[in-house]
C-alpha positions in Angstrom: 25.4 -11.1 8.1 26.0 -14.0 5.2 24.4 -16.8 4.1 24.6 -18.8 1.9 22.0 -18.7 -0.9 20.0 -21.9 -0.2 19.7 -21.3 3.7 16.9 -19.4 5.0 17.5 -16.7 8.1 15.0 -16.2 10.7 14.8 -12.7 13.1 12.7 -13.3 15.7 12.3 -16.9 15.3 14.3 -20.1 15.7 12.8 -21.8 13.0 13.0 -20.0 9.9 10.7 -21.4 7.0 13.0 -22.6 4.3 11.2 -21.2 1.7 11.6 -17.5 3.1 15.0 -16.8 2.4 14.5 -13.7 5.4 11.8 -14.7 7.3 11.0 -11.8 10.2 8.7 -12.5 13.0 7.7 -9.2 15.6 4.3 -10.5 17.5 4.0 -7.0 19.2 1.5 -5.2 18.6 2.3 -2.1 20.4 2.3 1.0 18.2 5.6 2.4 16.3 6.2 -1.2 16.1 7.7 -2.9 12.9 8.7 -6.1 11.5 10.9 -4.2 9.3 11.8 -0.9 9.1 13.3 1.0 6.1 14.3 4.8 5.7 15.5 5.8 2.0 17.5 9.2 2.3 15.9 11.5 5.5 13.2 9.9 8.0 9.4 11.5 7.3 8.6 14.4 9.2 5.6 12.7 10.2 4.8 8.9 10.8 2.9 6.2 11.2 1.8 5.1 14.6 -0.2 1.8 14.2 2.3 -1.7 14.0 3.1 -2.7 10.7 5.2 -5.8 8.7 6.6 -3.3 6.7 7.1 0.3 7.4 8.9 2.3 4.8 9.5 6.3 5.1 11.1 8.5 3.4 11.1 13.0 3.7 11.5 13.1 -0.3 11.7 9.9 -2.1 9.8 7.4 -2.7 9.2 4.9 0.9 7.8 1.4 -1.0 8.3 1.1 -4.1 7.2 -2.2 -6.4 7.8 -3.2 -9.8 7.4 -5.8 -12.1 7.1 -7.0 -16.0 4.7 -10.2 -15.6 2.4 -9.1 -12.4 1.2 -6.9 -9.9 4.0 -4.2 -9.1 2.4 -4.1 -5.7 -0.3 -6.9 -4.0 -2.7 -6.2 -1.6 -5.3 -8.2 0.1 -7.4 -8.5 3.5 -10.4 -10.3 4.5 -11.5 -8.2 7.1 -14.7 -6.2 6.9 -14.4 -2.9 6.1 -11.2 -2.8 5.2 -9.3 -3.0 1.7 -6.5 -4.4 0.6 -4.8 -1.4 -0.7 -5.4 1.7 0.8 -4.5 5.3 0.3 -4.4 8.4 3.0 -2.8 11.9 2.0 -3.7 14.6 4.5 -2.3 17.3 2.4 -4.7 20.0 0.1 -4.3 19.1 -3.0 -2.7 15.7 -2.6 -4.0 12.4 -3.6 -4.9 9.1 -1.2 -4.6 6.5 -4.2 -3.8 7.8 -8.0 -3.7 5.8 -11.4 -1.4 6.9 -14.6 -0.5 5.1 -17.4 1.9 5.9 -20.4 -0.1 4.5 -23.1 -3.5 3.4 -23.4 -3.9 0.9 -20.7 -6.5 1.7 -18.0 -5.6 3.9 -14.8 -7.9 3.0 -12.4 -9.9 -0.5 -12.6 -12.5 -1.2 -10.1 -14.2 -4.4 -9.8 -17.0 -4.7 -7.3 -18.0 -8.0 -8.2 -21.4 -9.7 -8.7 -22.7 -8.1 -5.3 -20.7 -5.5 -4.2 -19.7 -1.9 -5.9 -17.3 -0.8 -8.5 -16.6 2.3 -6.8 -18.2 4.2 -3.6 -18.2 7.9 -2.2 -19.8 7.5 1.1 -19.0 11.2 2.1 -17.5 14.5 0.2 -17.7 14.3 -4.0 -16.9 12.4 -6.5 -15.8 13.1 -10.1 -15.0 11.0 -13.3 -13.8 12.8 -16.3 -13.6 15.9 -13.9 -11.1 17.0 -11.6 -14.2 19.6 -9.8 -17.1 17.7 -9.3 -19.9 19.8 -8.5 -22.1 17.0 -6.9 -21.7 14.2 -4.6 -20.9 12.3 -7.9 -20.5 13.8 -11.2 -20.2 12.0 -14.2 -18.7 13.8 -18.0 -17.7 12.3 -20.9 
């Protein structure tokens, strides 16, 4: 479809808002159910079941991808308990379920837990910093 650049479309509603220049609306919440979905290259071989905004897959490249020179590549937030903003699952040995890496000496992992809450928690398995083996439930080397 076109549009013209200072119209707004809607999917799923009739009233788009007009600052959303693509403003998608699913209300389902029946699983493998997606306000948008997006597939770069092959589908996964595996996927997620729970109802998303966005779903992105991909079998070897990268699914969401974010970028940006003056903020956060990618946002996250939530306000429910429990939860996180962000979050990170990798079933696979060896793999990682949120990583940090920087290319020059910036910070790869920053965690903020506030006046009352915790910069970082391992509530099962270990936890290392400055080692890749940890050898206790958390184990700290300079």
């Amino acid at each position: 479809f076109y549009t013209l650049k200072s119209q707004s479309v809607g999917i799923g509603t009739t009233t788009p808002t007009p600052t959303i220049k693509l403003d998608v609306i699913n209300t389902s919440t029946a699983f493998f159910n997606f306000g948008i979905h997006s597939i770069a290259g092959s589908g996964a071989t595996n996927s997620l079941s729970a109802p998303a905004a966005i779903y992105g897959e991909s079998l070897n490249q990268v699914a969401i991808f974010g970028v940006s020179t003056g903020k956060d590549g990618i946002f996250g937030f939530s306000s429910a308990a429990a939860r996180s903003g962000l979050a990170g699952f990798n079933d696979a040995a060896g793999g990682y379920g949120v990583k940090g890496s920087v290319t020059s000496s910036g910070i790869a992992g920053y965690f903020d837990g506030g006046s009352l809450g915790y910069g970082i928690l391992v509530p099962r398995g270990q936890g290392g910093i400055g080692t890749s083996r940890p050898l206790a439930t958390v184990e700290v080397n300079s």
